[in-house]
C-alpha positions in Angstrom: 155.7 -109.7 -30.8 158.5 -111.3 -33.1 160.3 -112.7 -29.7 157.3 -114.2 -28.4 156.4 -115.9 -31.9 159.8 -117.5 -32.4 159.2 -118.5 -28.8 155.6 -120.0 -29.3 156.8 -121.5 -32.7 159.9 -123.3 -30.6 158.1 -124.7 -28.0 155.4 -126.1 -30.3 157.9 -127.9 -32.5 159.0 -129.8 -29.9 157.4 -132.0 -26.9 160.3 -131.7 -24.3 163.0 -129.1 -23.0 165.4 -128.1 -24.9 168.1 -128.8 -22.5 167.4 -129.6 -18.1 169.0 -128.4 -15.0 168.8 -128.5 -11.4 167.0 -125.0 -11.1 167.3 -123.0 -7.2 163.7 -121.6 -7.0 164.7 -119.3 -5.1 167.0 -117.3 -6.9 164.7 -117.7 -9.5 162.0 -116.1 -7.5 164.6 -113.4 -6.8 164.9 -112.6 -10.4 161.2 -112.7 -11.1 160.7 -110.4 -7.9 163.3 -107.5 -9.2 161.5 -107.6 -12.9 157.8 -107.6 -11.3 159.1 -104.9 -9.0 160.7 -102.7 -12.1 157.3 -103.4 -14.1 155.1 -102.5 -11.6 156.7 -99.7 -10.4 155.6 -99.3 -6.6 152.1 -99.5 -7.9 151.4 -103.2 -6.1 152.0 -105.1 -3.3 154.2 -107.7 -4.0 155.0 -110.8 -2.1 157.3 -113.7 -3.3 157.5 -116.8 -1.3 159.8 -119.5 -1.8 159.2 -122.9 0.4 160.5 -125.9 -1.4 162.6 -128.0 -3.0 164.1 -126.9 -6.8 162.9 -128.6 -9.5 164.6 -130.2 -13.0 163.6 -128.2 -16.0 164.9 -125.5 -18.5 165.3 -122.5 -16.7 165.0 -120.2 -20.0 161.7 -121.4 -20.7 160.7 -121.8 -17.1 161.5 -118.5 -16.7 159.6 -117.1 -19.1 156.3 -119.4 -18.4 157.1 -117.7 -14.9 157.4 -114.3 -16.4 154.4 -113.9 -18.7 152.1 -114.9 -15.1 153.5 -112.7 -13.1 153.3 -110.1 -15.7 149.9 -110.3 -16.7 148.9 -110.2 -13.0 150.9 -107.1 -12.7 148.7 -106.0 -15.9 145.7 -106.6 -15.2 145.9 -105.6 -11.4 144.7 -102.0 -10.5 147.2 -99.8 -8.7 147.1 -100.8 -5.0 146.0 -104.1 -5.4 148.3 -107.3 -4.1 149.9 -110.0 -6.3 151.3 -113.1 -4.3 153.8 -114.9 -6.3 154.9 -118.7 -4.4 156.6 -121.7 -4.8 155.5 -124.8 -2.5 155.6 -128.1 -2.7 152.3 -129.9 -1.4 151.7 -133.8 -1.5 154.8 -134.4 -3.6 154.2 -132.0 -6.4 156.2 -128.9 -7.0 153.5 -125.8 -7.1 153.8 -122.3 -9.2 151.4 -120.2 -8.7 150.4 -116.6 -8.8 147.3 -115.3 -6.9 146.5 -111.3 -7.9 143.1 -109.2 -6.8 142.8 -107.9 -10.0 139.5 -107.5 -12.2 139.1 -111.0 -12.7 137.9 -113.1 -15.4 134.6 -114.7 -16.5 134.2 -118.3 -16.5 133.3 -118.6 -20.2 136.6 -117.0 -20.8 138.7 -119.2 -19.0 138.8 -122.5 -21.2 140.4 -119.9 -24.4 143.1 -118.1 -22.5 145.5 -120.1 -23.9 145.0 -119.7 -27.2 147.1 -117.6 -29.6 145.7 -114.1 -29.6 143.4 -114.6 -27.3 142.0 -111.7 -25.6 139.1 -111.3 -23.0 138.9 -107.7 -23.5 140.3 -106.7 -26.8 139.8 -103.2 -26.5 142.1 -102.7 -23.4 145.1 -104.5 -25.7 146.2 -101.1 -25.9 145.9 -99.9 -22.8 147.9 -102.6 -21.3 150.2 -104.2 -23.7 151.5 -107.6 -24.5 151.1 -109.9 -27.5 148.1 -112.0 -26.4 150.7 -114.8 -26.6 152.2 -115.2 -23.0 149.8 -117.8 -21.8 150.2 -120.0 -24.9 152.9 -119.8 -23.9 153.1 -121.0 -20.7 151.0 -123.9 -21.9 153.6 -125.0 -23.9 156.3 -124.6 -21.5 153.7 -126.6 -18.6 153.4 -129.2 -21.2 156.7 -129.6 -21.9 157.4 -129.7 -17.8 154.9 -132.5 -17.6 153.3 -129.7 -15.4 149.6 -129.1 -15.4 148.0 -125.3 -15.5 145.2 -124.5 -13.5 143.2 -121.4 -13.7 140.8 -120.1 -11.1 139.1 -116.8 -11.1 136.5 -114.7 -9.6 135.0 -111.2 -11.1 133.5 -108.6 -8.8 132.8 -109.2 -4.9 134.7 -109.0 -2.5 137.3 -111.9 -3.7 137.9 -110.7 -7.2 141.0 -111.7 -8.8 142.9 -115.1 -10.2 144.7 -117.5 -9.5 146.8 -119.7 -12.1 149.0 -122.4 -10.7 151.6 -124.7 -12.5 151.4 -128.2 -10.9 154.9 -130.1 -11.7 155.7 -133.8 -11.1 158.5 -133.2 -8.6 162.4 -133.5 -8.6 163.6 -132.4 -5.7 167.1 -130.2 -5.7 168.0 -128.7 -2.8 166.1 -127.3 -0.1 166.8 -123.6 0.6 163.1 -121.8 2.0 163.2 -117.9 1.3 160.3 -115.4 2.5 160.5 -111.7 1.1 157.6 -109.3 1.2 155.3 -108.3 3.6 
């Protein structure tokens, strides 16, 4: 809780990175992978797709905007469901995103998920952990990218889950493509 308040509080005082890079997706993707697989625990299917360019950007914090996504869809995913983690690039823009068949959320939920604190369900904070801070975040982070956060989601049926994509104005590194998973 303490790290992800010094985090929040950093990223807030503060419109852009701290520092840029060129940053290789794809070992990025690799890192993300090996923690989702650690926290997870054989209890998913996992698939991590890289298939595009790098982008400019802090790697700490991108990293951690990332992180929190694929965590939370590892939370909030029953055992034997599927989380699809990819980086693409489509008409010019660099896209994040991470699609899980969790529980879902409800619409009137999704404008506050942001938020500080914010939970949907407070009384399974327990049960699954975190700080309620993670995707304020990655709005920070986005915002501080120039990147846009999008939020889809469906509850019940037979396409429950979400989606949340980062959208980021593009600066192409170099192209290496990498495909793991099944």
């Amino acid at each position: 809780l303490v790290d992800d308040l010094l985090t929040l509080s950093r990223l807030e005082a503060d419109d852009a990175p701290a520092s840029e890079e060129d940053i290789d997706m794809a070992d990025l993707l690799a890192q993300l992978q090996a923690e989702a697989e650690g926290l997870s625990g054989g209890r998913h299917r996992l698939q991590f797709r890289c298939g595009g360019p790098g982008l400019r950007g802090n790697r700490h914090e991108l990293h951690s905007a990332f992180g929190n996504l694929v965590s939370n869809a590892i939370r909030y995913t029953p055992a034997g469901g599927d989380i699809r983690v990819r980086w693409k690039l489509r008409a010019g823009v660099g896209v994040f995103s991470v699609r899980d068949s969790g529980v879902g959320i409800a619409a009137e939920h999704l404008p506050r998920l942001t938020e500080r604190f914010y939970r949907v369900d407070r009384s399974r904070s327990r049960e699954t952990g975190g700080t309620g801070l993670g995707l304020a975040i990655v709005k920070h982070v986005a915002q501080r990218h120039r990147a846009k956060l999008e939020i889809e989601s469906t509850v019940g049926g037979e396409q429950h889950g979400s989606v949340f994509r980062l959208r980021f104005p593009l600066v192409a590194t170099a192209t290496r493509t990498v495909d793991s998973g099944p």
